[in-house]
N, C-alpha and C positions, 0 to 999 in steps of 0.2 A: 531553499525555502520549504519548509513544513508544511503537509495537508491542510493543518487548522489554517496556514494564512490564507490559503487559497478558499476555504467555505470561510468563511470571516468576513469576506471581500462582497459588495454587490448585491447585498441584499435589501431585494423591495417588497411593498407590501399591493396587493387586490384585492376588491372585495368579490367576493362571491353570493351568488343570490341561490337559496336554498328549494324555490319554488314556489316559497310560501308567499303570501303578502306581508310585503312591512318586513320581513327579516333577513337580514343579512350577516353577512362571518367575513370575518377580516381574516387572512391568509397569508400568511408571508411565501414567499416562493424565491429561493434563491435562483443565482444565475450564476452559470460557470464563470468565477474568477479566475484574472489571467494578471502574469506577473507583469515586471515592467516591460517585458522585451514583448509581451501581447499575450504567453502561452498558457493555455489553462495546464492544471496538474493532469489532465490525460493527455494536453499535449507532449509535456516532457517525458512521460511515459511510453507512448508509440514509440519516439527517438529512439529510447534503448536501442542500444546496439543488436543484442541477440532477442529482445524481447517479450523478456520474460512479464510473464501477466501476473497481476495480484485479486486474489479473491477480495468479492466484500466483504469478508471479515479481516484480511491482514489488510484490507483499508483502511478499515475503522480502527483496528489496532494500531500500526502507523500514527495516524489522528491522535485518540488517548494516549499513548503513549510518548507522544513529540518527538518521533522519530524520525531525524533526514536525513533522507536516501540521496541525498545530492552533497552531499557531506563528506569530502577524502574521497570522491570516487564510489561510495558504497555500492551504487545501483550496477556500475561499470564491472566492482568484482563481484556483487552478487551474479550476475550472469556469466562471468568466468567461471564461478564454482559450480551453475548449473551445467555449465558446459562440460565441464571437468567430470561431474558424477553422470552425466550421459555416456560421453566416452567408456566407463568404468559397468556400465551395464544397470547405474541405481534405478528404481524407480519413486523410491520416497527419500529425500536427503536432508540433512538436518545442516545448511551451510553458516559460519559462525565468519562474520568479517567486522573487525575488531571486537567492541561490545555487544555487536545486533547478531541475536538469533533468528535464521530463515529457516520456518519446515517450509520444503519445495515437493509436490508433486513433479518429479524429474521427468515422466514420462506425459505428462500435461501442460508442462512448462508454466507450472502458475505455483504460485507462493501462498500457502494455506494460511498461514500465521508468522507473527515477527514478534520478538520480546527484545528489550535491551537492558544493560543496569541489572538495580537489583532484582526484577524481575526474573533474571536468568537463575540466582540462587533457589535451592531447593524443590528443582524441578528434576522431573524424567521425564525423558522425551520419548514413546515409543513408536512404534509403528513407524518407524524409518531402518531403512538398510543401508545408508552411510552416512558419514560426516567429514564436513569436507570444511577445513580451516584455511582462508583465503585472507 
């Protein structure tokens, strides 16, 4: 299941009262959507096995980009491959599992950014010390 399905899910609206008299703001305020089995997307996240974290911005990336990480295992080898560049002494790794690219702070254990498709053409990646193809 995709990020976007899980914010897509469960959204209600409040009004809020501004102070003033007479005026009011309508608000939408989501609510953590959860899949059929009950689990929101941080649920299945905690799970991971090794536990690897994602910044908010490879969240939102993730999101924009319709990327899922429950897809062939991705989430399961992307934390192999952090595992893998720990062992190896990385501390920033660029890990590549089939078409998704993960930059990983290796020593943070959190995933800075993700790109898939065409987005991987005509890029350089720097400020990492390995690359690990899983």
């Amino acid at each position: 299941m995709l990020l976007n399905d899980f914010l897509k899910m469960n959204n209600r609206q409040i009004n809020v009262s501004t102070g003033q008299v007479g005026t009011h703001d309508t608000v939408t305020k989501t609510q953590p959507a959860v899949n059929e089995n009950g689990e929101s997307f941080a649920d299945i996240l905690a799970k991971s096995k090794s536990g690897v974290e994602f910044s908010g911005h490879a969240m939102r990336r993730i999101e924009s980009r319709s990327i899922d990480i429950t897809q062939n295992s991705k989430l399961d080898r992307l934390n192999r491959g952090v595992e893998l560049a720990a062992r190896k002494g990385s501390s920033d790794a660029l890990v590549l599992v089939d078409s998704t690219a993960f930059v990983v702070s290796v020593k943070n254990n959190k995933v800075i950014t993700t790109m898939n498709g065409a987005d991987l053409q005509g890029n350089v990646f720097t400020n990492i010390d390995s690359t690990i193809i899983i």
